[in-house]
Legacy VTK file of the C-alpha trace (Angstrom):
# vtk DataFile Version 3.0
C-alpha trace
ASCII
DATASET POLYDATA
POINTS 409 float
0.000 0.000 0.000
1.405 3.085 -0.966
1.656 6.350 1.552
0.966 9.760 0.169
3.624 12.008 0.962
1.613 15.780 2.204
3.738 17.687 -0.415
2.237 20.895 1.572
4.185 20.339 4.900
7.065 18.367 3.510
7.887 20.929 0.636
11.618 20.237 0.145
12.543 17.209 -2.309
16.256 15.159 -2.114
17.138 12.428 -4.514
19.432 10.008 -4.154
20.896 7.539 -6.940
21.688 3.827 -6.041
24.767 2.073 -7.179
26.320 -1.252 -7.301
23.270 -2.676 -5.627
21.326 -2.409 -8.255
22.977 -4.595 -10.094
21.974 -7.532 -7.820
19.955 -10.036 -9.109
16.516 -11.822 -6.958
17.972 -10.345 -3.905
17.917 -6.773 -4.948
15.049 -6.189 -2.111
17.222 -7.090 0.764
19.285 -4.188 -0.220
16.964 -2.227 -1.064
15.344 -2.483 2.212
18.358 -2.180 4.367
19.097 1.171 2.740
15.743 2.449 3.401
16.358 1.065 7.144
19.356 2.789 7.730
18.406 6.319 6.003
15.592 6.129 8.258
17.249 5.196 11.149
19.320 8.418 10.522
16.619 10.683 9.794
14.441 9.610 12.880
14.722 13.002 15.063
13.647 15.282 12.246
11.021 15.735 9.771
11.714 13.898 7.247
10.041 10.716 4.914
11.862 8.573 2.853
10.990 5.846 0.190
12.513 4.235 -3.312
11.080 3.575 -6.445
12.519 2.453 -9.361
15.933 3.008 -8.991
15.774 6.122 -6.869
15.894 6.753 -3.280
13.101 10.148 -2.759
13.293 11.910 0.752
10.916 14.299 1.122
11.476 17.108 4.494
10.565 20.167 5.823
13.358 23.326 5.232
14.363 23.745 8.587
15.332 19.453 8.187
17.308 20.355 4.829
20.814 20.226 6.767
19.954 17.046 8.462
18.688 15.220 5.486
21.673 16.678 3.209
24.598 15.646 6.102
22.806 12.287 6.295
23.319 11.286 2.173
26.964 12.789 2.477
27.614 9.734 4.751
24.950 7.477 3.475
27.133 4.333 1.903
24.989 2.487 -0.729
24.043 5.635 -3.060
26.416 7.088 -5.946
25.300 10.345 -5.006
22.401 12.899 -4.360
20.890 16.217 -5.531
18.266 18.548 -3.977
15.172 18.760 -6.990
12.502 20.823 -7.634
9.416 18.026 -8.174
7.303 19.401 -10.896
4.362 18.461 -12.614
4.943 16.428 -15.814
4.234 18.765 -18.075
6.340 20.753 -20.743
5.252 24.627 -19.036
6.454 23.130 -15.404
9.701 21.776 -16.775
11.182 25.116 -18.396
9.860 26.741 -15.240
12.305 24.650 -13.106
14.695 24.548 -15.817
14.902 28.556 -16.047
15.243 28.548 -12.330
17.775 26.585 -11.973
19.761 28.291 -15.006
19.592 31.317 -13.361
20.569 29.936 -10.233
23.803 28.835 -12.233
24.473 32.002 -13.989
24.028 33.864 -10.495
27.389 30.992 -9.158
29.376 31.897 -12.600
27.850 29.370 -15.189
28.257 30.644 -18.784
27.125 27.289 -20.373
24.710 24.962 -19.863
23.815 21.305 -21.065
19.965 19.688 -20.968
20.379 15.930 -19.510
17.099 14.452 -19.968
15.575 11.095 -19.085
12.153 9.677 -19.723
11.279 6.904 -17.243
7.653 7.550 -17.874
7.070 6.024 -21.641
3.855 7.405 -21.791
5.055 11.201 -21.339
4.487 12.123 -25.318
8.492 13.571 -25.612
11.415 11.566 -26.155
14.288 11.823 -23.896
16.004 14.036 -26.867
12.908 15.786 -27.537
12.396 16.958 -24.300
16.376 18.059 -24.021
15.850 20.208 -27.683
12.470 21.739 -26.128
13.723 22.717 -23.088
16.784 24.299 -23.805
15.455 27.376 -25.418
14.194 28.857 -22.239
17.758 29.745 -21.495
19.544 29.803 -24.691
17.017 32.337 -26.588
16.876 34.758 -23.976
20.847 34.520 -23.897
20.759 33.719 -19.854
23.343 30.715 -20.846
25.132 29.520 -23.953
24.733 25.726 -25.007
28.054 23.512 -24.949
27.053 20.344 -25.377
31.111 18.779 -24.601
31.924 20.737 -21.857
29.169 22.731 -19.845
29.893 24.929 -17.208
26.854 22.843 -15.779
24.558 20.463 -16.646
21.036 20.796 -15.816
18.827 17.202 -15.490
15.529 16.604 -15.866
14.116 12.972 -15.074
10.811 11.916 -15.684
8.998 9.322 -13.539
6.068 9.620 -11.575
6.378 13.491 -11.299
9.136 15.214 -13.203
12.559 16.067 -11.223
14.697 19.023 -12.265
17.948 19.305 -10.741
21.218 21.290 -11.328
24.375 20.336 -8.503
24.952 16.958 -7.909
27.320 15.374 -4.689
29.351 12.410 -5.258
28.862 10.048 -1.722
30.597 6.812 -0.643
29.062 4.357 -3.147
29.274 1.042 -1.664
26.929 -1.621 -0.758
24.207 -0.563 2.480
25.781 -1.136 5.522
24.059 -4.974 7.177
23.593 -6.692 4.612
27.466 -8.184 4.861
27.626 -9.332 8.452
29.051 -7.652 11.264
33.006 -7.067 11.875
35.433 -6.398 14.934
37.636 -3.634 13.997
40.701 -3.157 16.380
40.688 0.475 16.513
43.917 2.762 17.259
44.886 6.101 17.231
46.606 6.279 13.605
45.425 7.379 10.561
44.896 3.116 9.125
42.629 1.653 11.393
39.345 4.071 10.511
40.063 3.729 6.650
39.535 0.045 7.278
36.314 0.295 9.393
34.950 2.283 6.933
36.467 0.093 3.657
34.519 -2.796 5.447
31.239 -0.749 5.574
31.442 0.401 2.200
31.029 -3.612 1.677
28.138 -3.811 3.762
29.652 -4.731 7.169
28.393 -3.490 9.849
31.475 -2.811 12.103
31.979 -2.580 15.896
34.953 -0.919 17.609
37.938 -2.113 20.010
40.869 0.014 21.513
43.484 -1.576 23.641
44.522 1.607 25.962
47.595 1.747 28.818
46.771 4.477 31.334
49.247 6.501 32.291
51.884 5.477 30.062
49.164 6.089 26.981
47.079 9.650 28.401
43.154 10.165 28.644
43.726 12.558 25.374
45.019 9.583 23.539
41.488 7.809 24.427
39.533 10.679 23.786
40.853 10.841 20.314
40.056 6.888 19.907
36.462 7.855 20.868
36.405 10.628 18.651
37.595 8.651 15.603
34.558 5.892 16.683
32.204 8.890 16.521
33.384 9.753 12.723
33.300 6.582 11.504
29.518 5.770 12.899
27.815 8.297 11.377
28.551 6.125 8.055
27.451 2.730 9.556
24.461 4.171 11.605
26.138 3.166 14.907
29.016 1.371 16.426
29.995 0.374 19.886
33.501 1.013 20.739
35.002 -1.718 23.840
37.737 0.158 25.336
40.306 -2.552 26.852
42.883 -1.277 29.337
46.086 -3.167 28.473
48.367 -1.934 31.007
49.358 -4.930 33.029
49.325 -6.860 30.136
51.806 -4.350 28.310
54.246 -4.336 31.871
54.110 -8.475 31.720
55.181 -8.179 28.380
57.813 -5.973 28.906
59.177 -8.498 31.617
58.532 -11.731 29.732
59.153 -11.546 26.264
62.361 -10.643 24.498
62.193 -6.973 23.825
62.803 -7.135 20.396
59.246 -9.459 20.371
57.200 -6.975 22.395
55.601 -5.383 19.544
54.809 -8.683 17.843
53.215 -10.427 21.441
51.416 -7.637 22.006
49.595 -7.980 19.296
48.913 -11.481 19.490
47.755 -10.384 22.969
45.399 -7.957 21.202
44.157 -10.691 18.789
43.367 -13.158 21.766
41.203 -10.501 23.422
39.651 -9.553 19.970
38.904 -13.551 19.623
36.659 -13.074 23.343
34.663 -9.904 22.019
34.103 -11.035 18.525
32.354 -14.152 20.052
30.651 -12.172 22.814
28.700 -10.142 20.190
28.481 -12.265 17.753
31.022 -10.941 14.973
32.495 -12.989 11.685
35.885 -11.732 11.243
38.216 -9.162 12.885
39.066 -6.570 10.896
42.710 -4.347 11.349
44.401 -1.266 9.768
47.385 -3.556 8.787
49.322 -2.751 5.111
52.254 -5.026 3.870
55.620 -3.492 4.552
54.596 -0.315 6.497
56.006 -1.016 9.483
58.398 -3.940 10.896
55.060 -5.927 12.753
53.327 -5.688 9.353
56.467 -8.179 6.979
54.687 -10.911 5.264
55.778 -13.511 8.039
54.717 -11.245 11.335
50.912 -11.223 9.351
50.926 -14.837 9.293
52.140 -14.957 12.879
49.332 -12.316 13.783
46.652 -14.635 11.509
47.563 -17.947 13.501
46.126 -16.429 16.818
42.665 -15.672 15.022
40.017 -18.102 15.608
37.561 -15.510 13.562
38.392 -14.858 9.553
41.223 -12.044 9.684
40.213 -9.242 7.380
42.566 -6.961 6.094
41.302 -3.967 3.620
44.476 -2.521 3.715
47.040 -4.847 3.024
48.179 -3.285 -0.551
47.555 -0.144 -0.307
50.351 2.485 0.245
50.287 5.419 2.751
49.641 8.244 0.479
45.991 5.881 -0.570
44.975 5.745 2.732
45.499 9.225 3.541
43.413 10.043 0.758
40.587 8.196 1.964
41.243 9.541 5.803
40.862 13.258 4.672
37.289 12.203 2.912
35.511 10.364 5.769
37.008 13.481 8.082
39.102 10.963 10.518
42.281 12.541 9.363
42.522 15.737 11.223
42.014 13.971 14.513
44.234 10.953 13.650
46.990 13.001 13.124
46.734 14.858 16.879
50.153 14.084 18.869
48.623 11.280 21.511
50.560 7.966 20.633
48.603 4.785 21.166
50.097 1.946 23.327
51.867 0.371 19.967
53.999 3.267 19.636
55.722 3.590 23.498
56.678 0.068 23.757
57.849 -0.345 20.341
61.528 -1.901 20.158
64.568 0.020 18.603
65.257 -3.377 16.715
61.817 -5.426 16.559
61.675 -8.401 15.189
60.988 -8.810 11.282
60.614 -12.382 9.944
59.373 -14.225 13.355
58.007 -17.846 13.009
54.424 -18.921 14.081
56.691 -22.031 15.762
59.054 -19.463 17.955
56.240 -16.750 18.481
53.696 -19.625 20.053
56.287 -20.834 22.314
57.676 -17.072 23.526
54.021 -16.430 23.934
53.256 -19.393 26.606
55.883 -18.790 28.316
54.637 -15.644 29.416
51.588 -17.364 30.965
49.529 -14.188 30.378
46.099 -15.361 29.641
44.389 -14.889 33.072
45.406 -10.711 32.740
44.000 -10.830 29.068
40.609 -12.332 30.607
40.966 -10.048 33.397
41.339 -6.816 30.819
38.208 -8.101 28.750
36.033 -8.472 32.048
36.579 -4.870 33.159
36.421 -3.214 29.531
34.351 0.042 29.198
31.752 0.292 26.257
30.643 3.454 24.453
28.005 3.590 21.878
28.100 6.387 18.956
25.521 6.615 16.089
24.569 9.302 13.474
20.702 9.419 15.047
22.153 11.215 17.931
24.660 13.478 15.998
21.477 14.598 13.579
19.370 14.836 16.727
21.416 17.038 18.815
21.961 19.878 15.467
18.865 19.844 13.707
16.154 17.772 15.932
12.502 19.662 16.137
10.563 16.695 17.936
10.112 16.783 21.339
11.774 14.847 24.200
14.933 13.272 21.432
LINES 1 410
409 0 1 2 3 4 5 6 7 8 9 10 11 12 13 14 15 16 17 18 19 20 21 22 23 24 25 26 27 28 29 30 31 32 33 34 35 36 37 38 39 40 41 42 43 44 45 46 47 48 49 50 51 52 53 54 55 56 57 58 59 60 61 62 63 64 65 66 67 68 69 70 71 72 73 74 75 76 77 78 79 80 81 82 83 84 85 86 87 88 89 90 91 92 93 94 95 96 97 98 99 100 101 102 103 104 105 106 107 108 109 110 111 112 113 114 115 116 117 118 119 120 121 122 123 124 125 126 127 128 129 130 131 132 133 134 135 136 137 138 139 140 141 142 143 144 145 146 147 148 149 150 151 152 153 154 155 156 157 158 159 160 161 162 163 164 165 166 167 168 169 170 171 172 173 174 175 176 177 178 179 180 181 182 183 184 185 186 187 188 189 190 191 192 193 194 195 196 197 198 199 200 201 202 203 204 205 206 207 208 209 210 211 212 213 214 215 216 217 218 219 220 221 222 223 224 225 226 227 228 229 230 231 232 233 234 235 236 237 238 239 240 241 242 243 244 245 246 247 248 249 250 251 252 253 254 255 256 257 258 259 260 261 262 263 264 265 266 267 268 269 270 271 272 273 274 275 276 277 278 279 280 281 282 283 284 285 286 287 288 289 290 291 292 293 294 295 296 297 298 299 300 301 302 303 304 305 306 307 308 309 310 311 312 313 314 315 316 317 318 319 320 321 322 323 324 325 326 327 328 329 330 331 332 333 334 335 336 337 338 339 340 341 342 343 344 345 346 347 348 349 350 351 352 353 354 355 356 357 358 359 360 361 362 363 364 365 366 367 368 369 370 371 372 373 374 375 376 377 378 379 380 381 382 383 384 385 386 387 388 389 390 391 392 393 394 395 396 397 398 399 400 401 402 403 404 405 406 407 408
């Protein structure tokens, strides 16, 4: 049954164009309806409706809900992109209308050329796709408000027609990607670098829906350094709806370390350490792989044979989204989802003040298993995990705390 959308309180008009998962085949509508869930989910504290039809996602808001509906498709992952429309009637007068607005609209930002993009869902609308373009471009070109340039427009105004014609000028490029759910759920051991949040949100771009761990050693890591951890988790969930971030104080495991293991293996045990508490969480709340910020060669804990070494203490599928990219990639991607800025802030993580001056570079699985038990450290790993602190973050309460209007969010 199909809801009517009251055009006269919800007056503003988004639309948003799906991506890879349309190209799925019978199970298109699990997709589908996980997008719709999270967008939703997002929108809840505002005014806002959403639905999707034929290819398009349509959210539908009140103006004082524009900046909550327009932050929420910059991080929705799932959509190619979105543009704000004017929804017209499907006729040829209401079409140059919107068309000459938003020509003018250009011209007013600098435009000096323009290019119709038209696209007929509707058969039975009596114009063509081309017919429609060669119509409607006089309305700008004969009164000289914009030239034509048909190779390389200043701008390119579209006009799609479906169930009520959309005209629409700017369009924003988003995260692409498959909906965030439909790909299971993964651990991501979270740190203070710049890697770590690229991966979280490489995994949600694949549909994973991704909780958070930090490992944290107070006072030799500070309450800054943790505060920056939580403010990295709060980044990254506004593009998989939530997260929970499990923050695991590691000091007395780091000091047994230090007194056990051969220093040039503390970097490598600890994270075997890491990876046995990961193994406790992931099958506390219910996760199918671990997921880490780890890239071949970057640093001496990340050669070909310390992975393996790190892989043989997973008893969950060890995902790394990472592994060939180089530094300058992953910045890249850190300065678009907005985690860069705050990775980059000068509170080291506990990886950093115990590393080695000479760690370790080829280790065996053999030598690092037996190193490992001898440093009977099990009971403070359990003991770490037991008394971890957990901190939820999702993009509901980010949108409701800037743009809410209903009462008691």
């Amino acid at each position: 049954m199909k809801t009517e959308i009251d055009t006269n309180f919800y007056t503003e008009t988004y639309l948003g164009k799906l991506g890879e998962l349309t190209l799925k085949g019978g199970n298109i509508r699990v997709f589908e309806k996980q997008l719709l869930c999270n967008i939703r989910l997002a929108l809840e504290t505002v005014e806002a409706k959403v639905k999707l039809l034929s290819g398009r996602l349509y959210i539908y808001c009140t103006k004082n809900s524009c900046g909550a509906v327009e932050y929420a498709l910059d991080h929705l992952i799932g959509i190619t992109g979105w543009a704000k429309v004017q929804a017209v009637e499907k006729n040829l007068e209401a079409i140059k209308i919107a068309v000459r607005k938003e020509g003018e609209v250009a011209k007013s930002n600098g435009a000096k050329t323009f290019k119709i993009e038209a696209r007929r869902e509707d058969k039975d609308f009596p114009l063509n796709s081309y017919e429609i373009a060669t119509e409607v471009a006089g309305v700008l070109f004969d009164d000289g408000t914009l030239d034509v340039d048909v190779h390389k427009p200043d701008v390119s105004i579209n006009i799609e027609v479906r169930e009520k014609c959309y005209v629409y000028c700017s369009q924003k490029k988003t995260c692409r990607g498959l909906p965030v759910g439909v790909s299971g759920k993964g651990l991501l051991l979270l740190s203070g670098g710049i890697d770590s949040p690229v991966a979280g949100y490489r995994m949600m771009r694949r549909g994973m829906k991704v909780e958070c761990v930090y490992f944290h050693s107070y006072p030799y890591t500070s309450e800054e350094a943790q505060q920056k951890v939580q403010d990295l988790a709060k980044i990254i969930a506004q593009y998989g709806n939530d997260t929970h971030l499990n923050v695991i104080s590691f000091t007395e495991v780091q000091m047994k370390i230090k007194q056990k293991a051969p220093e040039a293996y503390s970097t490598l045990m600890l994270r075997l350490c890491m990876m046995k508490a990961a193994n406790m969480l992931a099958e506390r709340i219910n996760c199918d792989c671990i997921i880490t910020g780890e890239s071949l060669g970057q640093v001496a804990s990340q050669t070909i044979e310390n992975l393996a070494v790190t892989e043989s203490f997973a008893e969950k599928p060890l995902v790394r989204p990472l592994i060939g990219l180089d530094k300058e990639e992953i910045m890249d991607t850190a300065n678009f989802i907005g985690t860069y800025e705050t990775s980059i802030l000068p509170y080291e993580d506990c990886c950093v003040l115990f590393s080695p001056k000479h760690p370790v570079l080829r280790a065996t699985i053999e030598e690092a298993k037996k190193i490992y038990d001898s440093m009977e450290i099990d009971s403070l790993i359990q003991k770490s995990f037991d008394e971890r602190q957990i901190f939820r973050y999702s993009m509901r309460d980010v949108i409701g705390e800037k743009w809410s209007l209903k009462e008691n969010f």
